[in-house]
py3Dmol code that shows the C-alpha trace and the ligand (Angstrom):
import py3Dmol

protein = """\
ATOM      1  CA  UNK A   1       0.000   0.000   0.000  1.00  0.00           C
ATOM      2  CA  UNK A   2       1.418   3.649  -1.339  1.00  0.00           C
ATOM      3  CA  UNK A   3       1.288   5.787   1.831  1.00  0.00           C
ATOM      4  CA  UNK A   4       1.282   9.731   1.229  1.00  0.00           C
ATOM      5  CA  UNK A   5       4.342  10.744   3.552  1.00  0.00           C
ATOM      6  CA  UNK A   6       4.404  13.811   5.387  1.00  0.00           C
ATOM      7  CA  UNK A   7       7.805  14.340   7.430  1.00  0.00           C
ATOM      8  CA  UNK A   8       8.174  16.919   9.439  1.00  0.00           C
ATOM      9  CA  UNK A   9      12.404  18.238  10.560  1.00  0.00           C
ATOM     10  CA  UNK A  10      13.661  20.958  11.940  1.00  0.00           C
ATOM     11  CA  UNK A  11      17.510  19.999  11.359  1.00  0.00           C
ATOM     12  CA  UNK A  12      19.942  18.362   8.978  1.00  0.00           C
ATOM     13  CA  UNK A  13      17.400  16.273   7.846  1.00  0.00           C
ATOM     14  CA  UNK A  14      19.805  13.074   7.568  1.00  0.00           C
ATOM     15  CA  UNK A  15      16.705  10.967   7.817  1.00  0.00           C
ATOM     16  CA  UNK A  16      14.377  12.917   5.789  1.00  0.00           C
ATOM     17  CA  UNK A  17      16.928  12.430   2.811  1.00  0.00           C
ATOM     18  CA  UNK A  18      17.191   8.641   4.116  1.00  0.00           C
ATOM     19  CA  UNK A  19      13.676   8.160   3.283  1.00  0.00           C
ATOM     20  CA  UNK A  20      13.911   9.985   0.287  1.00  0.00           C
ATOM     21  CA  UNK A  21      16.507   8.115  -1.093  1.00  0.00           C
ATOM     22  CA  UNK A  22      14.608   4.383  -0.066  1.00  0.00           C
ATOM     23  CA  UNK A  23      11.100   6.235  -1.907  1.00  0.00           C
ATOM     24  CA  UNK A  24      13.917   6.170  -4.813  1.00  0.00           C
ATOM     25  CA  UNK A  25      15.475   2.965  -4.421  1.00  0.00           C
ATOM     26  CA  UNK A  26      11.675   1.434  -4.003  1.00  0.00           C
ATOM     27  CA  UNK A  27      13.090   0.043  -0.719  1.00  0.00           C
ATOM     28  CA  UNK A  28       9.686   1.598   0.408  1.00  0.00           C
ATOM     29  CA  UNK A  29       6.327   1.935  -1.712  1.00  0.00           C
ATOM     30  CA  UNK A  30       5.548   5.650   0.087  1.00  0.00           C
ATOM     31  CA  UNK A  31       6.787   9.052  -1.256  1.00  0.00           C
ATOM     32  CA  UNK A  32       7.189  12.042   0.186  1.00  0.00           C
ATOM     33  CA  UNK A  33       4.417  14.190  -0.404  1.00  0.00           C
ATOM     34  CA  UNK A  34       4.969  16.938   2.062  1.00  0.00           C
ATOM     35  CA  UNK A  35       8.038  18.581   3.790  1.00  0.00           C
ATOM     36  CA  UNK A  36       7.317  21.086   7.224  1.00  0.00           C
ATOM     37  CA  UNK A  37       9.935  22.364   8.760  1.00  0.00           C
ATOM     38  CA  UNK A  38       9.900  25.222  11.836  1.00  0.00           C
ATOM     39  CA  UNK A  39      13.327  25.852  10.761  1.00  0.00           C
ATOM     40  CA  UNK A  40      13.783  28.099   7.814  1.00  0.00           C
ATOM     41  CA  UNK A  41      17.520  27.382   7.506  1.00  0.00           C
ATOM     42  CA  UNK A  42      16.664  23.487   8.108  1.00  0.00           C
ATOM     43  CA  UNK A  43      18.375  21.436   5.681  1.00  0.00           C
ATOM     44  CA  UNK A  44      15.511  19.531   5.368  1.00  0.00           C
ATOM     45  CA  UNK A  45      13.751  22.900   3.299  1.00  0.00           C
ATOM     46  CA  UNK A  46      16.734  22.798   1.047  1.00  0.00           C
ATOM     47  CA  UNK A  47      16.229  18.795   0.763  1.00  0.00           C
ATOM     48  CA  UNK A  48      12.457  19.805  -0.321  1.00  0.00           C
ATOM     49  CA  UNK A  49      13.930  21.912  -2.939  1.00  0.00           C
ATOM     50  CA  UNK A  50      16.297  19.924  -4.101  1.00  0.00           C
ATOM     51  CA  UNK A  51      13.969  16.884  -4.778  1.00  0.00           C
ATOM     52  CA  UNK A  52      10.790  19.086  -5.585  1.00  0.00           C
ATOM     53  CA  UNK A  53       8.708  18.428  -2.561  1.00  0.00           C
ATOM     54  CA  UNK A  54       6.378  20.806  -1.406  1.00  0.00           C
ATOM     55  CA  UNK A  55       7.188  22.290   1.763  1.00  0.00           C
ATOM     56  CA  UNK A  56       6.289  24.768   4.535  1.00  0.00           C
ATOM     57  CA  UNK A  57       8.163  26.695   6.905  1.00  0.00           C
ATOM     58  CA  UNK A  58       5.499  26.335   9.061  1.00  0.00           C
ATOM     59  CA  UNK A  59       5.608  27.351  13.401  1.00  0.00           C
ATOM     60  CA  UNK A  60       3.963  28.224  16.286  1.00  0.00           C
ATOM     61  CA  UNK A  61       5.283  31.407  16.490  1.00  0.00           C
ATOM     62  CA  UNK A  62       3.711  32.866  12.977  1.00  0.00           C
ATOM     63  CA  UNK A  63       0.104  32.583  14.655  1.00  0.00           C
ATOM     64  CA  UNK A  64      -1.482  34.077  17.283  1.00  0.00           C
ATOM     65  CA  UNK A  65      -2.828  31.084  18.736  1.00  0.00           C
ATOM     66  CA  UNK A  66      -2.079  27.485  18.822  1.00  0.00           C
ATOM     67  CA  UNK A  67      -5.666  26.557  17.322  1.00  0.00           C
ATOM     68  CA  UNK A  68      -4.645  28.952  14.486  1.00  0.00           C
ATOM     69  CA  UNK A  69      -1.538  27.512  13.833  1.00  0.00           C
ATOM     70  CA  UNK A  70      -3.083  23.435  14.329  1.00  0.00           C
ATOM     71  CA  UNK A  71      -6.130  24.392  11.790  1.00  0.00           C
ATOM     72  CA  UNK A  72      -3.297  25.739   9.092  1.00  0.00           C
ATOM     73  CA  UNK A  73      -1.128  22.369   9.844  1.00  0.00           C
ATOM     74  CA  UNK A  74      -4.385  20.339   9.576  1.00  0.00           C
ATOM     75  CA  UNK A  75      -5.532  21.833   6.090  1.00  0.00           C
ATOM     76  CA  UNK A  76      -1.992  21.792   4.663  1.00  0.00           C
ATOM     77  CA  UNK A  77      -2.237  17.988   5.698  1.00  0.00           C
ATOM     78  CA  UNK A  78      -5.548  17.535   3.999  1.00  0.00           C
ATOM     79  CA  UNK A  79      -4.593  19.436   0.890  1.00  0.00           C
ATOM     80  CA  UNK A  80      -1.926  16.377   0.244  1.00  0.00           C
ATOM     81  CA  UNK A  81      -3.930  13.481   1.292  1.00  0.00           C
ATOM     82  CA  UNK A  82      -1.375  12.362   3.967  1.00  0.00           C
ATOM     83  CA  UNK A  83      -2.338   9.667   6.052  1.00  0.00           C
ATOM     84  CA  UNK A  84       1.204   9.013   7.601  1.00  0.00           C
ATOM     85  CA  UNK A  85       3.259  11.528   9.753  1.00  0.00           C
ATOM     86  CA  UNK A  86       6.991  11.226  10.557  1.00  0.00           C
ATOM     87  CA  UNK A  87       8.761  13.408  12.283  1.00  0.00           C
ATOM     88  CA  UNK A  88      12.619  13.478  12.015  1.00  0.00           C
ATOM     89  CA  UNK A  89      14.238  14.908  14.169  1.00  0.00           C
ATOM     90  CA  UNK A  90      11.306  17.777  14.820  1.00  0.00           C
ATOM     91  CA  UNK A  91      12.168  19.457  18.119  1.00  0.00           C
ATOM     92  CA  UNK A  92       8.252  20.984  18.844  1.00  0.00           C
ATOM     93  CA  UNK A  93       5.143  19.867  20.363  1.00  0.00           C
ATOM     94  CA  UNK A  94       2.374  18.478  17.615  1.00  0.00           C
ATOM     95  CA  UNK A  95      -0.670  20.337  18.456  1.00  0.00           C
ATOM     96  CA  UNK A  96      -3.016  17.742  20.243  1.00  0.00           C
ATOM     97  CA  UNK A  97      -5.533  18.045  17.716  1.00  0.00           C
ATOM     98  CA  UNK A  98      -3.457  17.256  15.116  1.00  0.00           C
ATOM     99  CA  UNK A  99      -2.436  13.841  17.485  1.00  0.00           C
ATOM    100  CA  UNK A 100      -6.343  13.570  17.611  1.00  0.00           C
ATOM    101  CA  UNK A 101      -7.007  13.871  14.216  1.00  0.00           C
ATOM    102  CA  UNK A 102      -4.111  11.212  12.747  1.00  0.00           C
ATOM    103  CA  UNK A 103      -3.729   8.814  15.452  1.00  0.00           C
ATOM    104  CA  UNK A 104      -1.723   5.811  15.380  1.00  0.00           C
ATOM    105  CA  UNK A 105      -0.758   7.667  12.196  1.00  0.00           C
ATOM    106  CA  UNK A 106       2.254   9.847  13.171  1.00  0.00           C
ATOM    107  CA  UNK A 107       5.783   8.258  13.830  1.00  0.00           C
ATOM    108  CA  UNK A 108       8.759   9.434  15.556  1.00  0.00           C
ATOM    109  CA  UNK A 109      12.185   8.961  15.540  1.00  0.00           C
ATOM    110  CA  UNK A 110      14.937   8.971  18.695  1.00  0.00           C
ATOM    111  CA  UNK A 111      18.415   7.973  18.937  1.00  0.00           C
ATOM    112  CA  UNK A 112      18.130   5.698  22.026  1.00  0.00           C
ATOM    113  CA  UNK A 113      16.424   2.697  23.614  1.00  0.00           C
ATOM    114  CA  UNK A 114      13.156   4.493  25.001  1.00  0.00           C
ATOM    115  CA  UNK A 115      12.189   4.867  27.937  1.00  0.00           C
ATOM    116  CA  UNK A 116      16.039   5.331  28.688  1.00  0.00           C
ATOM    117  CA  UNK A 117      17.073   8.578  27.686  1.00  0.00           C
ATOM    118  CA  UNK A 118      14.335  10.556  26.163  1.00  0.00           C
ATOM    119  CA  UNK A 119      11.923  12.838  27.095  1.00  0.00           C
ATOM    120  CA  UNK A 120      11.862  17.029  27.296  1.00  0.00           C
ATOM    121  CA  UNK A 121      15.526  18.409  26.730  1.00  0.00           C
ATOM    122  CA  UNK A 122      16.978  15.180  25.636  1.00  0.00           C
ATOM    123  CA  UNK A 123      17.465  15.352  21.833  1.00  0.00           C
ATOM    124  CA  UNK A 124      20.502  15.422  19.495  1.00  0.00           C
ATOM    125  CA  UNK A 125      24.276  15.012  21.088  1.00  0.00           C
ATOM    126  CA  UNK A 126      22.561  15.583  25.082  1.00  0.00           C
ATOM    127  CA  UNK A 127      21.045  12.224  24.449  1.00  0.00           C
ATOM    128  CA  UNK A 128      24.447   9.741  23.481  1.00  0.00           C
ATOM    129  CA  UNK A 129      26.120  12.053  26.437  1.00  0.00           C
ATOM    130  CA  UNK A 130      23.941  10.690  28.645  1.00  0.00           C
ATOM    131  CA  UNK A 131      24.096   7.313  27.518  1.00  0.00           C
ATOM    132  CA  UNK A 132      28.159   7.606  28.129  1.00  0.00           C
ATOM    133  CA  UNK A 133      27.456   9.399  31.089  1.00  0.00           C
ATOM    134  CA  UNK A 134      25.518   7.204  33.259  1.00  0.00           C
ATOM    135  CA  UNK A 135      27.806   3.819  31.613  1.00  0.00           C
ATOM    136  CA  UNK A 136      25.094   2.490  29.343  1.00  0.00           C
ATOM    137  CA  UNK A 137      26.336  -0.759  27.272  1.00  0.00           C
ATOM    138  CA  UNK A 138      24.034  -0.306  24.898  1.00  0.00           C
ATOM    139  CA  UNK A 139      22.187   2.180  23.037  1.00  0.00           C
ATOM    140  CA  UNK A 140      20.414   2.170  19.768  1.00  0.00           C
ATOM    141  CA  UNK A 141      17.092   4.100  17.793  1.00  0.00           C
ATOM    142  CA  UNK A 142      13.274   3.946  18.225  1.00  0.00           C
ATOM    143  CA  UNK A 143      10.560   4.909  16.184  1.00  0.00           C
ATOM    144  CA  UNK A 144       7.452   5.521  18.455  1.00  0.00           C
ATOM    145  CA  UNK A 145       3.689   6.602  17.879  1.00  0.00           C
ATOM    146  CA  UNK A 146       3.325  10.446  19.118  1.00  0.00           C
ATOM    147  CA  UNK A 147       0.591  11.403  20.891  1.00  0.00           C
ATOM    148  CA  UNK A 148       0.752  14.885  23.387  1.00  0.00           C
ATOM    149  CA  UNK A 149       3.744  13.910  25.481  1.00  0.00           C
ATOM    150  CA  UNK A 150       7.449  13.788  24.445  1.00  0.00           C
ATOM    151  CA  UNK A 151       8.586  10.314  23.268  1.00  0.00           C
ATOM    152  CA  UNK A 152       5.985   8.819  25.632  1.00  0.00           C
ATOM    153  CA  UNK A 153       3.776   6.834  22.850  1.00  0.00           C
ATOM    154  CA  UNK A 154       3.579   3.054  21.921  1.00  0.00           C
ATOM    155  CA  UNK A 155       6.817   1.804  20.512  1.00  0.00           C
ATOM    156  CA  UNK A 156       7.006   0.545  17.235  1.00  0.00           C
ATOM    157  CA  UNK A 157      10.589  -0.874  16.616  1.00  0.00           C
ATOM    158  CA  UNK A 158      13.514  -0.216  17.886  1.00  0.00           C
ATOM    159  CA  UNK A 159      17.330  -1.980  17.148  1.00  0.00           C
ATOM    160  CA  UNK A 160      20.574  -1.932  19.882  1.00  0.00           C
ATOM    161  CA  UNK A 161      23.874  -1.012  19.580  1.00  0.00           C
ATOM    162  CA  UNK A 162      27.236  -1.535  21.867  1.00  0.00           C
ATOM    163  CA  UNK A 163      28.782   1.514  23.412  1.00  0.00           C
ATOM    164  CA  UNK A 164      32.073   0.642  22.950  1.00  0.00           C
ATOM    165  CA  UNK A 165      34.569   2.256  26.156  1.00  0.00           C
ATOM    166  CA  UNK A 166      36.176   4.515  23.703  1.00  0.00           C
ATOM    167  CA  UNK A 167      32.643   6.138  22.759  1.00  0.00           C
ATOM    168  CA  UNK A 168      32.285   9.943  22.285  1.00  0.00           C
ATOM    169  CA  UNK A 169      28.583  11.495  21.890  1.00  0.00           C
ATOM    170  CA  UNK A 170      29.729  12.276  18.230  1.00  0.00           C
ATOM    171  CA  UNK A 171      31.276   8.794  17.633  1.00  0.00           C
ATOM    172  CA  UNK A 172      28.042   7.246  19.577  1.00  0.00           C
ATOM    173  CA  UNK A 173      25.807   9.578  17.686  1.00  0.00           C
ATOM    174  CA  UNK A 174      27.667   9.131  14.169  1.00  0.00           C
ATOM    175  CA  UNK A 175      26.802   4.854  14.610  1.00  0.00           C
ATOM    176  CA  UNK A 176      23.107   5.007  15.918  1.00  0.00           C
ATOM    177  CA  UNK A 177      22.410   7.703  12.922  1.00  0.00           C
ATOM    178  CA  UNK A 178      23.467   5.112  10.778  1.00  0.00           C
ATOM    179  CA  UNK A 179      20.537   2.322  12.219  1.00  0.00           C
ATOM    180  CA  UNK A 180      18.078   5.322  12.460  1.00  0.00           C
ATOM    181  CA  UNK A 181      18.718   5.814   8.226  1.00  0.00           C
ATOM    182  CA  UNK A 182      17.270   2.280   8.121  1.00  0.00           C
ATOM    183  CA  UNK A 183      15.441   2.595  10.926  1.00  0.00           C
ATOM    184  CA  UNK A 184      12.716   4.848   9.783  1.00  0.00           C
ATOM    185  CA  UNK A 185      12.318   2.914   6.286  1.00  0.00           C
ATOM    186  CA  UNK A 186      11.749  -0.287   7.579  1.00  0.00           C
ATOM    187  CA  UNK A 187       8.846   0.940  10.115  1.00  0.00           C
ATOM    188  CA  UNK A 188       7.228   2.953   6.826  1.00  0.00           C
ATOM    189  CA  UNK A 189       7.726  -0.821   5.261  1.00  0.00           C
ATOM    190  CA  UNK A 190       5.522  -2.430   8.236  1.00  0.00           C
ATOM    191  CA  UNK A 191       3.002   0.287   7.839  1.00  0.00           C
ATOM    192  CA  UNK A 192       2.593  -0.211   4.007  1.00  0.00           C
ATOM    193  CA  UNK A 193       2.534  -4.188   4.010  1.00  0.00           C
ATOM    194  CA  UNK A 194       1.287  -5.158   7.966  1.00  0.00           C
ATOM    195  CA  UNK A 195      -1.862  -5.006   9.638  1.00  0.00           C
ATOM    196  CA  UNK A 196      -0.961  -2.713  12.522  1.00  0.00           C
ATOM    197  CA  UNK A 197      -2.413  -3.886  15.789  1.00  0.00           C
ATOM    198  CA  UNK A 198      -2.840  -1.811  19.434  1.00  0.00           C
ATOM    199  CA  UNK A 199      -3.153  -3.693  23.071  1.00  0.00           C
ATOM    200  CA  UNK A 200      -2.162  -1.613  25.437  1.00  0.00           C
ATOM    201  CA  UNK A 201       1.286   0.034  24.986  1.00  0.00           C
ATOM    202  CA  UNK A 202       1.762  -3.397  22.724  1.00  0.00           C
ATOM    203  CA  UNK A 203       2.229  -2.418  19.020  1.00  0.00           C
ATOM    204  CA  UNK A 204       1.991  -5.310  16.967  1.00  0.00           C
ATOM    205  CA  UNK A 205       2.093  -5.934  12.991  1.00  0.00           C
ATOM    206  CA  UNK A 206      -0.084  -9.050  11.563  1.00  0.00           C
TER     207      UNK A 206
END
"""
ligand_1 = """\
14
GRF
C 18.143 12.182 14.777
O 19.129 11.630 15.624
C 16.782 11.831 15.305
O 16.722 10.583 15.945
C 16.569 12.917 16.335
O 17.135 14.089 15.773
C 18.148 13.700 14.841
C 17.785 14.310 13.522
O 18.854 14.200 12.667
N 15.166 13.082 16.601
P 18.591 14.571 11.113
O 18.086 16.002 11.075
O 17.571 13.588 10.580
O 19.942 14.408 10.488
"""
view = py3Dmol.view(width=600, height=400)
view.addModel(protein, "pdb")
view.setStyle({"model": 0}, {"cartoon": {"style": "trace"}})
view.addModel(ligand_1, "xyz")
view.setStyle({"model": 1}, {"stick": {}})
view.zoomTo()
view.show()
């Protein structure tokens, strides 16, 4: 089943292109339909350009009121059909209407073993410093349902690394980008070819 992607990135956009590139390589059936970013210097704009994919700079901040700014986010998501949501390394809230409206239908990405080192204020090189701070072994990705709180919903899949005793954050951070780049395609894949199933916290594909 094609989905209509919507990602959402307010960085680099390392995994944006990632899933890109696997829309290419047919490694997933799903495109890219959509690209928001609250970033205006985000690379993942200038990945939008660069591949033709519409996109919106698109925050809080240009509204003047959060029901404002959810309606605009909810018609631009109409206007494309999109009926899955990632967000890749997005560092705001998604307005809880929005969660409402689409869920089970919005993913998330983070570069460690949830519940361990997530939550408000833990995101890019803060998380793998924590991991080498408190003398994890291992670390590794998860991609997550979103719902109102901060990596709190269902997990979806998730794959470990070793911290080796030489680790830096960047060196940590450098390896578990690398599982997140397949990561994110291979949870798209489950939603295009599985049943998705919901007990619980349990996510399960049939
Ligand atoms: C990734 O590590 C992702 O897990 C986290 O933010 C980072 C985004 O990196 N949420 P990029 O912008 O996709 O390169």
């Amino acid at each position: 089943l094609k989905l209509n992607l919507c990602v959402f990135a307010s960085g680099k956009g390392s995994n944006l292109n990632s899933i890109i590139k696997s829309g290419i390589k047919n490694v997933i059936q799903s495109k890219v339909e959509l690209i928001i970013s609250n970033n205006l210097t985000s690379g993942a704009l200038e990945l939008a350009k660069k591949n033709n994919i519409p996109n919106y700079h698109l925050s809080l901040k240009q509204f003047i009121s959060e029901s404002e700014y959810s309606n605009k986010l909810i018609s631009v998501l109409q206007d494309y059909n999109i009926n899955l949501i990632i967000l890749a390394g997005y560092m705001k809230l998604i307005p809880s209407e929005v969660c409402r409206l689409y869920k089970n239908k919005i993913l998330n990405i983070h570069p460690s073993l949830i519940p361990s080192f997530c939550g408000q204020g833990l995101y890019g090189l803060k998380v793998h410093q924590a991991v080498l701070d408190y003398g994890a072994k291992v670390s590794g990705a998860t991609v997550h349902l979103v719902d109102e709180i901060y990596d709190h919903g269902a997990i979806v899949i998730q794959k470990s690394v070793k911290v080796n005793d030489d680790d830096t954050a960047e060196s940590l951070q450098k390896r578990i980008l690398k599982i997140e780049h397949k990561l994110l395609p291979e949870a798209i894949r489950l939603f295009e070819t599985k049943k998705f199933n919901f007990e619980e916290r349990k996510v399960f594909f049939t």
